[in-house]
C-alpha positions in Angstrom: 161.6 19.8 78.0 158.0 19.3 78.0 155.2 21.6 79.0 152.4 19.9 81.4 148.9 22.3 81.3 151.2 26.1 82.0 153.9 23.7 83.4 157.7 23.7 82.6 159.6 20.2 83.2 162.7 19.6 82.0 162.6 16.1 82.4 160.6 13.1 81.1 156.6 13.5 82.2 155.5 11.5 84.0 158.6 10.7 86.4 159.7 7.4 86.2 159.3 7.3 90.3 156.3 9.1 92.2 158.9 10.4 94.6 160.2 13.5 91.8 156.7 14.5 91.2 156.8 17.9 93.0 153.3 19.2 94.6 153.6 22.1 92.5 155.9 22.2 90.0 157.1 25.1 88.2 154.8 27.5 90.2 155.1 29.8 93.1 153.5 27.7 95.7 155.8 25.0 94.8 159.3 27.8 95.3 157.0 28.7 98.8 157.2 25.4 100.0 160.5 24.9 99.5 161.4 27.5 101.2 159.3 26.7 103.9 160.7 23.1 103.8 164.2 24.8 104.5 163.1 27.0 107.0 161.6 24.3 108.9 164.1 22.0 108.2 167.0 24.0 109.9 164.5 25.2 112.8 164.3 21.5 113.6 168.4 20.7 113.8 169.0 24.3 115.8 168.8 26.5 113.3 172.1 25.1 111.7 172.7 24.6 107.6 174.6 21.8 108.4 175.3 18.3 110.7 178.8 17.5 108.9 181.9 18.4 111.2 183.1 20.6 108.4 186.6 23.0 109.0 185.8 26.4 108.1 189.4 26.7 107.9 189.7 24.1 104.5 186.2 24.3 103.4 186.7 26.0 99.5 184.0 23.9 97.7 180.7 23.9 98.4 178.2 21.6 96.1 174.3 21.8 96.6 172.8 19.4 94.1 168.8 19.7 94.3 169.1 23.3 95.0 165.6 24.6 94.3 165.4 28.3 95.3 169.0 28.2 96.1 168.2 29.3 99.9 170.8 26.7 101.3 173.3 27.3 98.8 173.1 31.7 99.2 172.9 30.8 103.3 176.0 28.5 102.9 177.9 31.4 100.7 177.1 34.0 103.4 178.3 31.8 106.3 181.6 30.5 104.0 182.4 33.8 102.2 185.8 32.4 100.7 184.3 29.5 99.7 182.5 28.6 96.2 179.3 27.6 96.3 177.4 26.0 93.3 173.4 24.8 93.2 172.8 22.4 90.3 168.8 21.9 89.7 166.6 20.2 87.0 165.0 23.7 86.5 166.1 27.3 87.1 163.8 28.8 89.4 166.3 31.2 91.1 165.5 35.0 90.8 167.5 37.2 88.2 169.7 38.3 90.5 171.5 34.7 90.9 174.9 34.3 89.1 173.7 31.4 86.7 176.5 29.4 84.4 175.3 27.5 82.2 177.8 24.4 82.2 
């Protein structure tokens, strides 16, 4: 982990590619926008989570890798409640209230 100005990364700085530099990393705009992202995101495919013919039937796993605020991943537990859903990120930005393990 390396600190950046009042920045947290938890990854080498600078990023090897200019593609996993985030606009604002670590900070709130940064959590806004990703959340914005998603909202717009979804808006744009119908207001779906997903495009992947999935069977709600045998879905039990559900694996968000990139989650950021986790807004996907707690969307994707509401709409599959028998299903577990785990969000893996590079840094833990979710609010206290997330069930985090530590693997």
């Amino acid at each position: 982990m390396r600190y950046l100005s009042t920045c947290l990364f938890q990854t080498e700085w600078p990023p090897s590619s200019p593609l996993l530099i985030p606009v604002f990393p670590g900070k709130k705009q940064e959590l806004d926008r990703l959340d914005l992202m998603h909202e717009l995101i979804k808006d744009g495919i119908g207001e779906k989570l997903y495009l992947a013919p999935l069977d709600k039937k045998r879905l039990h796993r559900v694996l968000d890798v990139g989650t950021g605020t986790g807004t996907w991943a707690t969307e994707m537990g509401e709409l599959f409640p028998a299903a577990e859903v785990r969000g893996c990120d590079l840094s833990p930005v979710q609010p206290s209230w997330y069930v985090i393990q530590r693997i």
